[in-house]
C-alpha positions in Angstrom: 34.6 -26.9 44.2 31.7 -24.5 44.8 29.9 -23.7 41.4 30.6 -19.2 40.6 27.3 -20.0 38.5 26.8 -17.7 34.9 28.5 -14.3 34.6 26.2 -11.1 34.9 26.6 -10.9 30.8 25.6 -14.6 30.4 22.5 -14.0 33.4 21.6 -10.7 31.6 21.6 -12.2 28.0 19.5 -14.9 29.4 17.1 -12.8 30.8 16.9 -10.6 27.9 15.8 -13.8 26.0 12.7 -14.7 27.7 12.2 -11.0 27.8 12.4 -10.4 24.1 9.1 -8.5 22.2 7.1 -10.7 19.9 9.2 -11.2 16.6 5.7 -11.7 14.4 5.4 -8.6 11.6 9.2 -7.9 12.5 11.2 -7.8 9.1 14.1 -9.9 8.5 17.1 -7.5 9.2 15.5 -6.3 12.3 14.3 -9.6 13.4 17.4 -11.7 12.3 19.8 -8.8 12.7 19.0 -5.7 14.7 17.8 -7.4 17.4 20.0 -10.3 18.4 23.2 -7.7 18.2 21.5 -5.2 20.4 20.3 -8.3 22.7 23.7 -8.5 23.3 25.1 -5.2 23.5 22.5 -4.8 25.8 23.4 -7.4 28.0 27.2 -6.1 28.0 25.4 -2.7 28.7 24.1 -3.7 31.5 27.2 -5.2 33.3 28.9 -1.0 33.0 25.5 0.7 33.9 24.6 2.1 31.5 20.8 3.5 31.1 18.0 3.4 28.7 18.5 7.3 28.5 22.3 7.0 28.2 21.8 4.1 25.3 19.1 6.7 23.1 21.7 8.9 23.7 24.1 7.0 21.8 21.9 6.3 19.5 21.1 9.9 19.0 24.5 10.7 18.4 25.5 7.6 16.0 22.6 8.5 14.1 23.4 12.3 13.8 27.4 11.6 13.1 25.7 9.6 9.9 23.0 11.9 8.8 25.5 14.5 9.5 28.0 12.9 6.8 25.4 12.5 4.7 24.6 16.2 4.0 28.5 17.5 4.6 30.7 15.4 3.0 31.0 14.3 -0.8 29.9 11.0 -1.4 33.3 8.4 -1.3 33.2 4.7 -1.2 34.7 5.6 2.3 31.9 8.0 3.7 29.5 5.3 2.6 30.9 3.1 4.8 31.2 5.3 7.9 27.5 6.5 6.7 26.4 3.1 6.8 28.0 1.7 10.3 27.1 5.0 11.9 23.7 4.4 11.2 23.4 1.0 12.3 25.4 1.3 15.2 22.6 4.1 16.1 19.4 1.6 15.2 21.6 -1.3 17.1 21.7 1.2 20.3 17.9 2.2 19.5 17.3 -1.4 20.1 19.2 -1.8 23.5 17.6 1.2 25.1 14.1 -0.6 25.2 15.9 -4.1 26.4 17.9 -2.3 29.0 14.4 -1.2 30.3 13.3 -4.7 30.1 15.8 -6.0 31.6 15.6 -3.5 34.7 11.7 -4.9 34.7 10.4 -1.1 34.2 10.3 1.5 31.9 9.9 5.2 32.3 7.7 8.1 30.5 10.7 10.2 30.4 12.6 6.9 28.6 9.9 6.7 26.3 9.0 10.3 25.2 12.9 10.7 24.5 13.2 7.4 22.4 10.2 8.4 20.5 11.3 12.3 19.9 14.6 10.7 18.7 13.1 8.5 16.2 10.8 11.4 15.1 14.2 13.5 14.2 15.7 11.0 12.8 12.8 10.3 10.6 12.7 13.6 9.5 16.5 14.5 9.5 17.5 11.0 7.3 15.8 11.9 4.4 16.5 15.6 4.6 20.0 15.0 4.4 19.6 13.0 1.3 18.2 16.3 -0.2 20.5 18.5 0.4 23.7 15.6 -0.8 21.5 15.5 -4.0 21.1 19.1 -3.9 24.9 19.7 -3.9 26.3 16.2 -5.8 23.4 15.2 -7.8 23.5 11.6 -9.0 20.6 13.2 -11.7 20.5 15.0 -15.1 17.4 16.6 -13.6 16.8 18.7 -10.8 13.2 16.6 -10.5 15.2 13.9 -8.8 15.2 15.6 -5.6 11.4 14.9 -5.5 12.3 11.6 -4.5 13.9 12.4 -0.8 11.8 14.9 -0.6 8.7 12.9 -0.8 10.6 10.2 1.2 10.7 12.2 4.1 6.8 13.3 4.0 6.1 9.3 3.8 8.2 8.6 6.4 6.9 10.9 9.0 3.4 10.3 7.7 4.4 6.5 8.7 5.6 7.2 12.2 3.3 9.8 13.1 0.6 7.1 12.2 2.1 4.3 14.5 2.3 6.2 17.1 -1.3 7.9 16.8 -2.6 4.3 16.1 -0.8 3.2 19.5 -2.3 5.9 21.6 -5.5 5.1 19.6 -5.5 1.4 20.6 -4.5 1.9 23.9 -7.6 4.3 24.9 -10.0 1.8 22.8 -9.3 -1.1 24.3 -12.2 -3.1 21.7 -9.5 -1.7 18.9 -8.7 -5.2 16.4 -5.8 -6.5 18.6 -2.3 -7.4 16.8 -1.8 -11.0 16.0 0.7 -12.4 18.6 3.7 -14.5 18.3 2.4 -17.5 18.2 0.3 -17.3 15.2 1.0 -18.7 11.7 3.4 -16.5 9.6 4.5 -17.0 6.4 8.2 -17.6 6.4 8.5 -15.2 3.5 6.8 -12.5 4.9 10.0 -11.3 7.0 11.8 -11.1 4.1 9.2 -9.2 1.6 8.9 -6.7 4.3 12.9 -5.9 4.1 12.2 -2.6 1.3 10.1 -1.3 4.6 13.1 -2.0 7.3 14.6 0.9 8.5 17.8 -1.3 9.5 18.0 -2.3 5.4 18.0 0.7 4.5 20.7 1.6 7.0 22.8 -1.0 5.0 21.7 0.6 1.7 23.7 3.6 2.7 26.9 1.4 2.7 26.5 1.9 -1.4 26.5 6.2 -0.6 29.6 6.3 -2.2 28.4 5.1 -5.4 25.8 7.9 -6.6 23.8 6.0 -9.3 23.6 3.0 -7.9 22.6 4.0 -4.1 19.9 6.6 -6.3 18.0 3.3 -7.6 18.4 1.3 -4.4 17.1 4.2 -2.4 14.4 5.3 -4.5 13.5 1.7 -4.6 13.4 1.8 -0.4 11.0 4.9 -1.2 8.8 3.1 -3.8 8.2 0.2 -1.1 7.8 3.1 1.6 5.2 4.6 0.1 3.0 1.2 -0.6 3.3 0.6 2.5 1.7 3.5 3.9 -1.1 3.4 1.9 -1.6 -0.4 2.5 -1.1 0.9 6.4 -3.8 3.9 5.5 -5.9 1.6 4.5 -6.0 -0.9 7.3 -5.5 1.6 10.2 -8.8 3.3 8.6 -10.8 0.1 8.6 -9.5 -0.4 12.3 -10.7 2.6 13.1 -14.2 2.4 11.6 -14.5 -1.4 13.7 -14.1 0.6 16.8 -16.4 3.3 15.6 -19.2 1.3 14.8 -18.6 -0.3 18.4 -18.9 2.6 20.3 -21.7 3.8 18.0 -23.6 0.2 19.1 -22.8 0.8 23.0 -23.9 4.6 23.3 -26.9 3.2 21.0 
């Protein structure tokens, strides 16, 4: 009996395997989590024809249904969980737009300006939200508390607008410090002390929405953790920079 051989889900799944991004310096819900499900919705993707462009799309719109909630509707124990799933559906779909691309063995500008510009509003959007929910249902005695979203968000885009200036950076300089790849040593803690900085755990965080008090400390603990970050970021994107500095200096020299 002549052998049909693997289905286009199973071919594309195993294609998308081999084809996966280095996981090193990944945290453990997007590494264990975001990845693997969007591996796989990409692959089913891929059998209807559906786009890079069409998946940031979705993504775009899971997101904004979320953020949306967030800022419109009084926190329930239900809206937390729509909140929640809408905004890990979106980062699941924000995932299979850049494996789709893989997959198709290109990528385009266009693709990438408009994943980027999504992320950026989302960024900025997210936290906004949680200002004006606090603004209207406060979890807080004090009006003070609002401080915390507020400087959430400014950390937040301060974040992405630095990894994306450090990309284009590193990419015009090629002498820049380069990443450590896959295959070096990684502690196999690290994934997991770098969840408080995982945009897809904070996704989940917003499964407790519906309980004020609580989701205020887990999210202003998500904040905390945010903002050490950056500056740990600050401080080795600066040093990064000087390296490359001092190289140049030495060549025109």
């Amino acid at each position: 009996m002549h052998d049909a051989g693997p289905s286009p889900y199973r071919s594309a799944l195993d294609r998308l395997r081999a084809a996966q991004k280095p996981a090193r310096g990944t945290a453990a819900y997007s590494r264990l989590v975001n990845r693997p499900v969007g591996r796989r919705v990409a692959a089913y993707a891929s059998t209807v024809g559906m786009t890079p462009d069409q998946a940031t799309g979705l993504s775009a719109l899971c997101s904004g249904v979320g953020i949306a909630m967030i800022a419109l509707v009084q926190p329930r124990w239900w809206v937390g969980i729509v909140v929640g799933l809408a905004l890990m559906a979106g980062y699941v779909m924000d995932s299979v737009d850049g494996q789709l691309a893989r997959l198709a063995g290109r990528g385009s500008v266009r693709g990438e300006w408009l994943d980027h510009t999504v992320d950026c509003i989302k960024t900025l959007t997210l936290h906004s939200a949680v200002l004006v929910a606090w603004f209207r249902w406060s979890p807080f005695d004090s009006s003070a508390a609002l401080l915390i979203p507020l400087g959430y968000t400014i950390v937040a885009s301060t974040t992405f607008f630095g990894w994306i200036l450090m990309w284009s950076l590193r990419a015009k300089n090629p002498s820049a410090p380069s990443a450590p790849v896959d295959g070096d040593r990684e502690h196999p803690l690290r994934m997991y002390l770098m969840l408080p900085t995982d945009y897809g755990a904070l996704c989940v965080a917003f499964l407790l929405l519906g309980f004020p008090s609580v989701f205020a400390v887990v999210y202003s603990f998500f904040f905390v953790a945010a903002a050490a970050a950056l500056a740990l970021a600050l401080v080795k994107w600066w040093r990064e920079l000087t390296v490359v500095d001092s190289e140049r200096s030495g060549i025109s020299g």
